[in-house]
PDB file of N, CA, C and O in Angstrom:
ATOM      1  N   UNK A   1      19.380 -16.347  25.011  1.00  0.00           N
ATOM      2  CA  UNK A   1      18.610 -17.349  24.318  1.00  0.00           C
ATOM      3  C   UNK A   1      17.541 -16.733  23.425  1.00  0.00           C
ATOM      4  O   UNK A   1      17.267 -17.110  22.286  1.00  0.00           O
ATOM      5  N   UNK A   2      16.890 -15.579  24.201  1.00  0.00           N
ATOM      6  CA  UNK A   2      15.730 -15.214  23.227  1.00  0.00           C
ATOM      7  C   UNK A   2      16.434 -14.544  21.803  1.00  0.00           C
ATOM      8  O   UNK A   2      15.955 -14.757  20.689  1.00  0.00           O
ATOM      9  N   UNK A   3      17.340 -13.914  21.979  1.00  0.00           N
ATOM     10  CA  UNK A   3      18.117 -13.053  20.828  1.00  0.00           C
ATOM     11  C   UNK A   3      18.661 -14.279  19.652  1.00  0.00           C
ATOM     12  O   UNK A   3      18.718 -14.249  18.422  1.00  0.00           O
ATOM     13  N   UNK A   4      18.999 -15.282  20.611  1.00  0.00           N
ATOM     14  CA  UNK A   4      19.891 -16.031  19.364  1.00  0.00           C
ATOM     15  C   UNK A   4      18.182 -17.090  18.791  1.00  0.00           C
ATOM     16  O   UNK A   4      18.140 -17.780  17.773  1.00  0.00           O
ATOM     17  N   UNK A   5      17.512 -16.983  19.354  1.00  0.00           N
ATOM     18  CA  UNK A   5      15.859 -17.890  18.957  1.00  0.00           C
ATOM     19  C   UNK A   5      15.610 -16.604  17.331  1.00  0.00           C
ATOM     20  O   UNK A   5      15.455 -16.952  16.160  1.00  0.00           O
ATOM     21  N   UNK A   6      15.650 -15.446  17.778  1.00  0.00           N
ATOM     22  CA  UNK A   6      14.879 -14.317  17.020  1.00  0.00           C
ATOM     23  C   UNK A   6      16.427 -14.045  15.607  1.00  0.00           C
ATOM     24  O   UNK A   6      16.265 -13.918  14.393  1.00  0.00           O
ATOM     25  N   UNK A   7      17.655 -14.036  16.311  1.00  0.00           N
ATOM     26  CA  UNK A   7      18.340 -14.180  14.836  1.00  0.00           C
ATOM     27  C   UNK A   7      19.130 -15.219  14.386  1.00  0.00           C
ATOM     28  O   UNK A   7      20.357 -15.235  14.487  1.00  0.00           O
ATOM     29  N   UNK A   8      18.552 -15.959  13.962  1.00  0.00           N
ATOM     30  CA  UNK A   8      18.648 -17.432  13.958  1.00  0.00           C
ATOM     31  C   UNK A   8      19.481 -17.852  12.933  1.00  0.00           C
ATOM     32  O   UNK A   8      19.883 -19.008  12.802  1.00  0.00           O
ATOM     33  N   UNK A   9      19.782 -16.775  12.095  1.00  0.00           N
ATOM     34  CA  UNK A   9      20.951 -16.902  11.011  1.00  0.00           C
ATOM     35  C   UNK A   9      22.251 -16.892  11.774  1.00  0.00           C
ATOM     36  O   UNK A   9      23.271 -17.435  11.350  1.00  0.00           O
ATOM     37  N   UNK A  10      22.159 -16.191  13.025  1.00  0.00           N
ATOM     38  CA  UNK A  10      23.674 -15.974  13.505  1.00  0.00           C
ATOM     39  C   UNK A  10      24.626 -16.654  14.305  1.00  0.00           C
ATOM     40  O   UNK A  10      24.212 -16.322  15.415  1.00  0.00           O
ATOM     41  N   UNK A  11      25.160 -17.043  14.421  1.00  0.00           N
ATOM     42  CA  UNK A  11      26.186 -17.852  15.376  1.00  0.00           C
ATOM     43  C   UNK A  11      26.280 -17.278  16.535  1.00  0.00           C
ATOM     44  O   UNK A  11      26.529 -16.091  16.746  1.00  0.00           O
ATOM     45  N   UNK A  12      26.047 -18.258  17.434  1.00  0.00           N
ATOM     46  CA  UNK A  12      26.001 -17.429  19.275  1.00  0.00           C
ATOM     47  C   UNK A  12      27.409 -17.093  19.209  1.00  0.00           C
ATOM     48  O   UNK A  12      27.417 -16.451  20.260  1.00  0.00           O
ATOM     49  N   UNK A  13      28.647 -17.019  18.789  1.00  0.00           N
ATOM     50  CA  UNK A  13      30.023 -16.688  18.453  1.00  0.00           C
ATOM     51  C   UNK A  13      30.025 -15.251  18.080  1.00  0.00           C
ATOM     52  O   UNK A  13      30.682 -14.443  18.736  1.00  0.00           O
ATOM     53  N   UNK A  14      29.221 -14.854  16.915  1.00  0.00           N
ATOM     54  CA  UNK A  14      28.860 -13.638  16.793  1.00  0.00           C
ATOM     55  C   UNK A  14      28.211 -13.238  16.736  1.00  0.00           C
ATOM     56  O   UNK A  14      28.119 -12.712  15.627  1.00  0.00           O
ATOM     57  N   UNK A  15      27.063 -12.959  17.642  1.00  0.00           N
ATOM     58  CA  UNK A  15      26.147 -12.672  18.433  1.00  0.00           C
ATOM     59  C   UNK A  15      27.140 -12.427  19.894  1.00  0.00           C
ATOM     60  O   UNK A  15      27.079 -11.214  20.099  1.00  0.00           O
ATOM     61  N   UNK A  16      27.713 -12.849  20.600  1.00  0.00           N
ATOM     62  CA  UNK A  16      28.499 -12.589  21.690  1.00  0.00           C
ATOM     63  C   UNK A  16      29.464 -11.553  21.157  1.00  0.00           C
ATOM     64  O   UNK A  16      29.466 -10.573  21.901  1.00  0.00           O
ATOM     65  N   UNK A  17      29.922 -11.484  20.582  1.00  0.00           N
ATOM     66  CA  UNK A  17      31.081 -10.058  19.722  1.00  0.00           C
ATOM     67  C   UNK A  17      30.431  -8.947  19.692  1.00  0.00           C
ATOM     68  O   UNK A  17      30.649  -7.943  20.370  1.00  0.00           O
ATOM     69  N   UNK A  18      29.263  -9.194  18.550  1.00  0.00           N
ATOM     70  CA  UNK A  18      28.378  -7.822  18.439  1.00  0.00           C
ATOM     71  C   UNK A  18      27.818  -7.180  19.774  1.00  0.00           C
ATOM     72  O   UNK A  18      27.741  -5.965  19.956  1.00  0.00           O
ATOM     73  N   UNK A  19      27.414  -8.206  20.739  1.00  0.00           N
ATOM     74  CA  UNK A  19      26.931  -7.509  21.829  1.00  0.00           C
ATOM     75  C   UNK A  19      27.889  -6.911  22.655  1.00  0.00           C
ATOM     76  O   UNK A  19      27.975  -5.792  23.160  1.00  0.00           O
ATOM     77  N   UNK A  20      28.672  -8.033  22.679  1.00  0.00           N
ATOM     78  CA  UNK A  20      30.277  -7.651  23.956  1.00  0.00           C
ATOM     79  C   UNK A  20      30.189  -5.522  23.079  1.00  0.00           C
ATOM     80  O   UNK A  20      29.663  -4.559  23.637  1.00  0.00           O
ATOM     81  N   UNK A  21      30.894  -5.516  21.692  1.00  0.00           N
ATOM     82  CA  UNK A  21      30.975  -4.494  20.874  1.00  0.00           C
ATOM     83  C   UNK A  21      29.830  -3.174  21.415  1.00  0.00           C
ATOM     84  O   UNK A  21      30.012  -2.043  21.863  1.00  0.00           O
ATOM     85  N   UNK A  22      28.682  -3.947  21.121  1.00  0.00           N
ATOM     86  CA  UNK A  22      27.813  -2.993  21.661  1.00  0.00           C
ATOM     87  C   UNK A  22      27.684  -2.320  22.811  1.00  0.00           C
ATOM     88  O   UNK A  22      27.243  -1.171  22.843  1.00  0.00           O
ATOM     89  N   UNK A  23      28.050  -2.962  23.832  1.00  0.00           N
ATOM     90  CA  UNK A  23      27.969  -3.161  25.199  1.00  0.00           C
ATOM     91  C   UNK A  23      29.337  -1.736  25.216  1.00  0.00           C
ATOM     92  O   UNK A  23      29.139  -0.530  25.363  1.00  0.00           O
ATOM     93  N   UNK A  24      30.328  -2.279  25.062  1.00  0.00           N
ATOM     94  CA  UNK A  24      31.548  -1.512  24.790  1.00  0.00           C
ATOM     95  C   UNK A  24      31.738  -0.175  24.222  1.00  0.00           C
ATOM     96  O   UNK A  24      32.625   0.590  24.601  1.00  0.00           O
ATOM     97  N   UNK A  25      30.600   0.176  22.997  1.00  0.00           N
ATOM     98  CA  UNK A  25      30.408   1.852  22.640  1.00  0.00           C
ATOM     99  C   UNK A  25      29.250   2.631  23.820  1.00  0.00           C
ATOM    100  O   UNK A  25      28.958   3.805  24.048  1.00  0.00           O
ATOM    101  N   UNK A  26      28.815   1.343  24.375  1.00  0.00           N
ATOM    102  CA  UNK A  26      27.537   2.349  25.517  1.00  0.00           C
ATOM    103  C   UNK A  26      26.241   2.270  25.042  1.00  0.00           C
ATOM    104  O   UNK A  26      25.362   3.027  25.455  1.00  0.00           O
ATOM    105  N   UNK A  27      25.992   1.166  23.962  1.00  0.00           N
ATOM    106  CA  UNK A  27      24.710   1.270  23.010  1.00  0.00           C
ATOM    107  C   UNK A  27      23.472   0.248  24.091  1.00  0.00           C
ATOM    108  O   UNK A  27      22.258   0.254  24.295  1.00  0.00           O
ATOM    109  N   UNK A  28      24.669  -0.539  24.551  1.00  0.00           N
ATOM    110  CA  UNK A  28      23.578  -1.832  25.888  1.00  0.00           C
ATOM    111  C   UNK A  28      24.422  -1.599  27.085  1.00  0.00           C
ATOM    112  O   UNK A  28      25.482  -1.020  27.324  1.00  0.00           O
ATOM    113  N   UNK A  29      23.744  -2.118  27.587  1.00  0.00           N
ATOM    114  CA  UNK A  29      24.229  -2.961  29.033  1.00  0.00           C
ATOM    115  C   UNK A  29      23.624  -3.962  29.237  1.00  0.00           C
ATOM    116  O   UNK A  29      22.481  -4.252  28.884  1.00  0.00           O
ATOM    117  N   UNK A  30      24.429  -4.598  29.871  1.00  0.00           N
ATOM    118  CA  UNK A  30      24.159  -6.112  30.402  1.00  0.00           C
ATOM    119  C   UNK A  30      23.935  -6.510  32.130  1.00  0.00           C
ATOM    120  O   UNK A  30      24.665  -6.198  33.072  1.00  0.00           O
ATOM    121  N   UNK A  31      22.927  -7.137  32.136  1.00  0.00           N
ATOM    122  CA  UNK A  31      22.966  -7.519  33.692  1.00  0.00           C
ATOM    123  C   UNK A  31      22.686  -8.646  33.619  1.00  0.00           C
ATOM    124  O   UNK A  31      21.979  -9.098  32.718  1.00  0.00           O
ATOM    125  N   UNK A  32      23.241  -9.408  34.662  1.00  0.00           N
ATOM    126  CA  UNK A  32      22.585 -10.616  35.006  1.00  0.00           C
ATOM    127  C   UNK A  32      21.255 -10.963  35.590  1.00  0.00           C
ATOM    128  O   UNK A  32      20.582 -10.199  36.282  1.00  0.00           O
ATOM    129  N   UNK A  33      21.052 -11.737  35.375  1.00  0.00           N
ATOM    130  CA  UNK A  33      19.094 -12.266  35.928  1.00  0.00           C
ATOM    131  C   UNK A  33      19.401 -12.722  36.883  1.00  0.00           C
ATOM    132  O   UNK A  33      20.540 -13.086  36.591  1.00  0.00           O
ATOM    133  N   UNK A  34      19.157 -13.178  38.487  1.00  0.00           N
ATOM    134  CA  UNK A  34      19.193 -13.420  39.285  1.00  0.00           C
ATOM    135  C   UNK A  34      17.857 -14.962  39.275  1.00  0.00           C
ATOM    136  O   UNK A  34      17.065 -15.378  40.120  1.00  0.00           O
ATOM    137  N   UNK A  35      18.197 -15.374  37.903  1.00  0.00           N
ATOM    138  CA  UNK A  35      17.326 -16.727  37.602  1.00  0.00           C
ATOM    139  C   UNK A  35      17.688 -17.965  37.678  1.00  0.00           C
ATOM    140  O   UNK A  35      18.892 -18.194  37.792  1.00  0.00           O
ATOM    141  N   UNK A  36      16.776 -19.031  37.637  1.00  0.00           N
ATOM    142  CA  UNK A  36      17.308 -20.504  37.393  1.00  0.00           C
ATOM    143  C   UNK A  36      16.922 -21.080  36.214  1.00  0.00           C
ATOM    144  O   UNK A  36      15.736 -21.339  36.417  1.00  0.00           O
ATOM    145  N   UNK A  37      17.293 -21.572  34.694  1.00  0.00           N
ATOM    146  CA  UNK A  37      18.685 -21.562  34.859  1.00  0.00           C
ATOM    147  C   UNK A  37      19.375 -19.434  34.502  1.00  0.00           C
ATOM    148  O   UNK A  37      18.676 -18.529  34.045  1.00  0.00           O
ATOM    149  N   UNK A  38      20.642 -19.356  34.872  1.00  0.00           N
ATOM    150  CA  UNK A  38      20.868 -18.229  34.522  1.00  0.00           C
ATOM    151  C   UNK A  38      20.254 -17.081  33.166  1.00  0.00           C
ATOM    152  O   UNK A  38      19.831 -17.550  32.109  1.00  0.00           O
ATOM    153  N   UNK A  39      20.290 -16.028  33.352  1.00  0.00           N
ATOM    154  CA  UNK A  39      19.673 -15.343  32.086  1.00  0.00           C
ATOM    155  C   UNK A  39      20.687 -14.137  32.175  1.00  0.00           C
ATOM    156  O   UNK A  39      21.426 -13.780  33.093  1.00  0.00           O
ATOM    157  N   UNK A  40      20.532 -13.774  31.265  1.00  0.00           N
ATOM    158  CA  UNK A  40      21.429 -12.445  30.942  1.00  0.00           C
ATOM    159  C   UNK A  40      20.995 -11.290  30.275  1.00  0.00           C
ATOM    160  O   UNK A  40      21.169 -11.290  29.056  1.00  0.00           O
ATOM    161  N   UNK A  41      20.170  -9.738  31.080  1.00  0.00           N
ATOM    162  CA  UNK A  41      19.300  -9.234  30.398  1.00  0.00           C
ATOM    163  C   UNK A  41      20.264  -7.732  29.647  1.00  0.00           C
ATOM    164  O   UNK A  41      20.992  -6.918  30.214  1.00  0.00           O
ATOM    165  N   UNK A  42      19.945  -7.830  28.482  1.00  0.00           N
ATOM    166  CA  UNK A  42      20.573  -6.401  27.673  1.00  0.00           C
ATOM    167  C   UNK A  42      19.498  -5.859  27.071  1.00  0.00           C
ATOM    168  O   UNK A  42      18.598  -6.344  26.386  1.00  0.00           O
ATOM    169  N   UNK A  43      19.859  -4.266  27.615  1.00  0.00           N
ATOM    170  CA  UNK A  43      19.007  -2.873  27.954  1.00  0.00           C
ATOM    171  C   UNK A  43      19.221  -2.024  27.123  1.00  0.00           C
ATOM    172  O   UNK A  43      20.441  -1.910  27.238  1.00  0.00           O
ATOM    173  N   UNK A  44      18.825  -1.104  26.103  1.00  0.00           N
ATOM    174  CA  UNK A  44      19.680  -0.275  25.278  1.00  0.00           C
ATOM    175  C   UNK A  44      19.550   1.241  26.524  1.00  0.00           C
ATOM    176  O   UNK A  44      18.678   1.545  27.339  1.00  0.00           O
ATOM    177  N   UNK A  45      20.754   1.832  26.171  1.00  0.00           N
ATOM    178  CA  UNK A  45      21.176   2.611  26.864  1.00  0.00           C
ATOM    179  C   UNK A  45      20.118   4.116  26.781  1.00  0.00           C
ATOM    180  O   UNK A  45      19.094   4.045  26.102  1.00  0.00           O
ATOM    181  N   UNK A  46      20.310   4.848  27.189  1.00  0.00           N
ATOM    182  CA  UNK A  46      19.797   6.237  26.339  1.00  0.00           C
ATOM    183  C   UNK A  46      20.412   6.428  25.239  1.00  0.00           C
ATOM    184  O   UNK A  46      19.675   6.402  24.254  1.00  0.00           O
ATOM    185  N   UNK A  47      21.427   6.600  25.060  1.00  0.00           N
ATOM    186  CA  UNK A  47      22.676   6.285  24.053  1.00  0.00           C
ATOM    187  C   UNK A  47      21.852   5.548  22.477  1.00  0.00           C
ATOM    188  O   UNK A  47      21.307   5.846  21.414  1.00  0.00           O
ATOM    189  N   UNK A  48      22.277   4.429  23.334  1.00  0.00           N
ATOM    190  CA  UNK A  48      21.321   3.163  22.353  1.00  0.00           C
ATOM    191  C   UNK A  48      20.058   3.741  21.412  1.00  0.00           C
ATOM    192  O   UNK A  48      20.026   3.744  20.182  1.00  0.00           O
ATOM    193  N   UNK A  49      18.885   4.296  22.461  1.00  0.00           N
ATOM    194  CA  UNK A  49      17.677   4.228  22.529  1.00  0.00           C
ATOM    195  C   UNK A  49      17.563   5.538  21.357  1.00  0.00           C
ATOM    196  O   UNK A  49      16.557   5.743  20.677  1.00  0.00           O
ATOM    197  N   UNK A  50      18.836   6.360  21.298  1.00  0.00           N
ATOM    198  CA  UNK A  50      18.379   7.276  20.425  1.00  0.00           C
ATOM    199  C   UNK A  50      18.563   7.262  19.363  1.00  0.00           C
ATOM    200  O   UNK A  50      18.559   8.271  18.658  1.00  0.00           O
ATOM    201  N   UNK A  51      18.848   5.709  18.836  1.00  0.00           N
ATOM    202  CA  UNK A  51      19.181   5.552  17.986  1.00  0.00           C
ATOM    203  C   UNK A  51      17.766   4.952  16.877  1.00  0.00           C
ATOM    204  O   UNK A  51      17.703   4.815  15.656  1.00  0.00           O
ATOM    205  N   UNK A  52      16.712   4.694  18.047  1.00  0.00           N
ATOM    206  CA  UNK A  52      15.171   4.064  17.444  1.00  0.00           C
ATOM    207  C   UNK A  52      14.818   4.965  16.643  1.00  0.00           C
ATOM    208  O   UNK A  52      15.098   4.435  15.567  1.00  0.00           O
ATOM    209  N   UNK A  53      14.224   6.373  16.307  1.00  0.00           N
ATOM    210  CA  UNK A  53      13.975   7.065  15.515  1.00  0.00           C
ATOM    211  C   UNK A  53      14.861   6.396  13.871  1.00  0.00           C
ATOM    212  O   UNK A  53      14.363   5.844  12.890  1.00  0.00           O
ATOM    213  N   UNK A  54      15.998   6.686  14.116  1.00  0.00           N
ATOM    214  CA  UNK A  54      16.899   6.458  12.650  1.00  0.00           C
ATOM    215  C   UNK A  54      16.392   4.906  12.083  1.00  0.00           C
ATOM    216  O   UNK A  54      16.388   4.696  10.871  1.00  0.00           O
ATOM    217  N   UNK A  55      15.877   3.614  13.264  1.00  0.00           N
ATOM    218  CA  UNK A  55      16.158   2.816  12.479  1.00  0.00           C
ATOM    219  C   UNK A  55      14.645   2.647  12.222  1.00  0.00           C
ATOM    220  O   UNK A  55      14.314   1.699  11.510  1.00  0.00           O
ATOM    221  N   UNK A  56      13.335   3.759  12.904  1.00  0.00           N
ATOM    222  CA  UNK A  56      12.077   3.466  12.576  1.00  0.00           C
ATOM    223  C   UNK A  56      12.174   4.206  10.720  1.00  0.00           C
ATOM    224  O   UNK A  56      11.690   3.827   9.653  1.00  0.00           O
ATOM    225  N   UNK A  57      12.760   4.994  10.987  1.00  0.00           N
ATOM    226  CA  UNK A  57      13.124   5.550   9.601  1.00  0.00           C
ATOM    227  C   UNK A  57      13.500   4.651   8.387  1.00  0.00           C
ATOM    228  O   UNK A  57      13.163   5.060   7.276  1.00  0.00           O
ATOM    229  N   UNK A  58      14.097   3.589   8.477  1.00  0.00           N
ATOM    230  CA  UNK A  58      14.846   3.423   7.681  1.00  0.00           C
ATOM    231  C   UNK A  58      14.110   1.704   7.585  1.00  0.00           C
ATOM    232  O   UNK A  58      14.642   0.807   6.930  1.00  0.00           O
ATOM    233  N   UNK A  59      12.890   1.538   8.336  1.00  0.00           N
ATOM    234  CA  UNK A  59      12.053   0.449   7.970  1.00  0.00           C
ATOM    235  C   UNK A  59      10.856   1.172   7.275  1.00  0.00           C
ATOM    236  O   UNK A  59      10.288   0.565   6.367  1.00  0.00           O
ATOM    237  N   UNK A  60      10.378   2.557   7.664  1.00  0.00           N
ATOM    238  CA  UNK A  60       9.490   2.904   6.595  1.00  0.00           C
ATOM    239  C   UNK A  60       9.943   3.256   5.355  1.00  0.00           C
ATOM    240  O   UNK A  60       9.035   3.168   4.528  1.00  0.00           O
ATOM    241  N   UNK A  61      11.562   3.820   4.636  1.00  0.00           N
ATOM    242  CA  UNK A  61      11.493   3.629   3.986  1.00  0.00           C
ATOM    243  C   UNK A  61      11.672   2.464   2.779  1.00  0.00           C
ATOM    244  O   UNK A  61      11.401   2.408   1.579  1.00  0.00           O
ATOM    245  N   UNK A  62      12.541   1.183   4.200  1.00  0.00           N
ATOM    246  CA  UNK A  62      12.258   0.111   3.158  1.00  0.00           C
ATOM    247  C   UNK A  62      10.728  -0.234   2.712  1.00  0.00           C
ATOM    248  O   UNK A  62      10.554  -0.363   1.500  1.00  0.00           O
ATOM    249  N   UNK A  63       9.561  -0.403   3.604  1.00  0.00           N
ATOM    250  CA  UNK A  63       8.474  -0.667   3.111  1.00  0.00           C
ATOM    251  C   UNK A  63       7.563   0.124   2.125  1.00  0.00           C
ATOM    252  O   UNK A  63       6.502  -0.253   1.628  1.00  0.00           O
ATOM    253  N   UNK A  64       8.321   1.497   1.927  1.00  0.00           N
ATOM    254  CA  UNK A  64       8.531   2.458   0.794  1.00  0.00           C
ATOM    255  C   UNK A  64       8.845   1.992  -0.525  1.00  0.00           C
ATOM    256  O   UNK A  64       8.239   2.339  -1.539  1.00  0.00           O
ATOM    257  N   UNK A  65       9.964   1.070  -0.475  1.00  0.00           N
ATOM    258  CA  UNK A  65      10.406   0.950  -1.574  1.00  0.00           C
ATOM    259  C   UNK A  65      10.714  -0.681  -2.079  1.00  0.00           C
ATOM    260  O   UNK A  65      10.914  -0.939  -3.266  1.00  0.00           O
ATOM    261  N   UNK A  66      10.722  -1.895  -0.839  1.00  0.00           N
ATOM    262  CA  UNK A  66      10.990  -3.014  -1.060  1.00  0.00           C
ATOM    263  C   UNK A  66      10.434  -3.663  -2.508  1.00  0.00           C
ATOM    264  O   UNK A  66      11.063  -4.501  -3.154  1.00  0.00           O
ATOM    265  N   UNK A  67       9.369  -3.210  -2.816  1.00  0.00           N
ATOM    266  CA  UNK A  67       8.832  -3.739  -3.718  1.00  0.00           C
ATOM    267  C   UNK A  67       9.945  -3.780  -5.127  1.00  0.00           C
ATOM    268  O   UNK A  67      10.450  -4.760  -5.676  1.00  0.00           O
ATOM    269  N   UNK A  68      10.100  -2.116  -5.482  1.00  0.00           N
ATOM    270  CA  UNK A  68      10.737  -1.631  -6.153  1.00  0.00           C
ATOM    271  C   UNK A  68      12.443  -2.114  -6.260  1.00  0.00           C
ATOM    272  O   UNK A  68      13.069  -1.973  -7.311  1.00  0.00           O
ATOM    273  N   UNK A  69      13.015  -2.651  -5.099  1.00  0.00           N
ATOM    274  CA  UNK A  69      14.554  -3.508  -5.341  1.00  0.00           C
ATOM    275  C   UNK A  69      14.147  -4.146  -5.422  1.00  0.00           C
ATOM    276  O   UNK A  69      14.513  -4.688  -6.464  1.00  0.00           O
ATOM    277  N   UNK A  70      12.961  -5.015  -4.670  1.00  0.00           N
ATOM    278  CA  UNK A  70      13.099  -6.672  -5.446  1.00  0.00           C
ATOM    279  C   UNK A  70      12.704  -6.568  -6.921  1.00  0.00           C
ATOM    280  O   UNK A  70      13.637  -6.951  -7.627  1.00  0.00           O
ATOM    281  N   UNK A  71      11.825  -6.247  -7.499  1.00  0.00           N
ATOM    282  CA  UNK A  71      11.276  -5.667  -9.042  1.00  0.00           C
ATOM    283  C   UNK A  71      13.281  -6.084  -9.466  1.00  0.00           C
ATOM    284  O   UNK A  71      13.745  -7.136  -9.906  1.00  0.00           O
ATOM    285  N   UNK A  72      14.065  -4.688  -9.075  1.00  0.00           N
ATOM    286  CA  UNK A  72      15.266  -4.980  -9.954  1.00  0.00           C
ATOM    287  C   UNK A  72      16.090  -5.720  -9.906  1.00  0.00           C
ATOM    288  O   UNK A  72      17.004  -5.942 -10.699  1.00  0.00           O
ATOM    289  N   UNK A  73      15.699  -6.406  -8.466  1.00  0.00           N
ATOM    290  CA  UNK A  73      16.699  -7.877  -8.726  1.00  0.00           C
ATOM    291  C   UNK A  73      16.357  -8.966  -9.067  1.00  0.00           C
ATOM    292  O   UNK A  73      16.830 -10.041  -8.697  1.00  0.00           O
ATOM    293  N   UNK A  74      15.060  -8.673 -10.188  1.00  0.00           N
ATOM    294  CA  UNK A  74      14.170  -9.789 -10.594  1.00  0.00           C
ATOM    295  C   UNK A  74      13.425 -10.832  -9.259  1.00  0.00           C
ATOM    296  O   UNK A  74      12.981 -11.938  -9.565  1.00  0.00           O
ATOM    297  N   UNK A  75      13.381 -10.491  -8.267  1.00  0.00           N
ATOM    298  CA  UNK A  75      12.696 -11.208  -7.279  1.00  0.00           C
ATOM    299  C   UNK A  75      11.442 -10.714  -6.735  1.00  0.00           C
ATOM    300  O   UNK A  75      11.392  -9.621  -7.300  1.00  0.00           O
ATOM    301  N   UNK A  76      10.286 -10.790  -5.944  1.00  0.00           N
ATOM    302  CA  UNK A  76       9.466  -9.747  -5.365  1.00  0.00           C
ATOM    303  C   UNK A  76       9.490  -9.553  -3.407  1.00  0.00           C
ATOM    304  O   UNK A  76       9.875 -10.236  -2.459  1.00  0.00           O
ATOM    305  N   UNK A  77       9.034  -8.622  -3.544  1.00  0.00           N
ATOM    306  CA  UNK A  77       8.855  -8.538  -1.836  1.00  0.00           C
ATOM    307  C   UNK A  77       7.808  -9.100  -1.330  1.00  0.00           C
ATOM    308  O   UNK A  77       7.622  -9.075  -0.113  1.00  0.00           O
TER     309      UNK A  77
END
């Protein structure tokens, strides 16, 4: 619930693929919540986790440069 609240463009259809997918290269795991009503908690792996560096990377350099693509697609950031 919280994942599909936060990407709200996506279809719980695929949102369930990508994760099942994810889940499947070793990037999450999944456990169940032992809650009422049910919850379902996904963990990034070590696997996963080493993947935070690349994507802290790749938000500083959008905020590097966002300005500059929107500029050329006539829009702004």
């Amino acid at each position: 619930g919280e994942l599909r609240r936060a990407l709200a463009g996506v279809t719980p259809k695929v949102l369930t693929r990508q994760l099942r997918e994810l889940e499947r290269d070793g990037l999450v795991t999944r456990a169940p919540a032992a809650t009422r009503p049910p919850r379902v908690v996904y963990s990034l792996t070590p696997l996963g986790a080493s993947l935070v560096p690349l994507f802290d990377a790749l938000v500083a350099w959008w905020q590097e440069h966002a300005r500059e693509i929107e500029a050329r697609r006539g829009g702004s950031a």
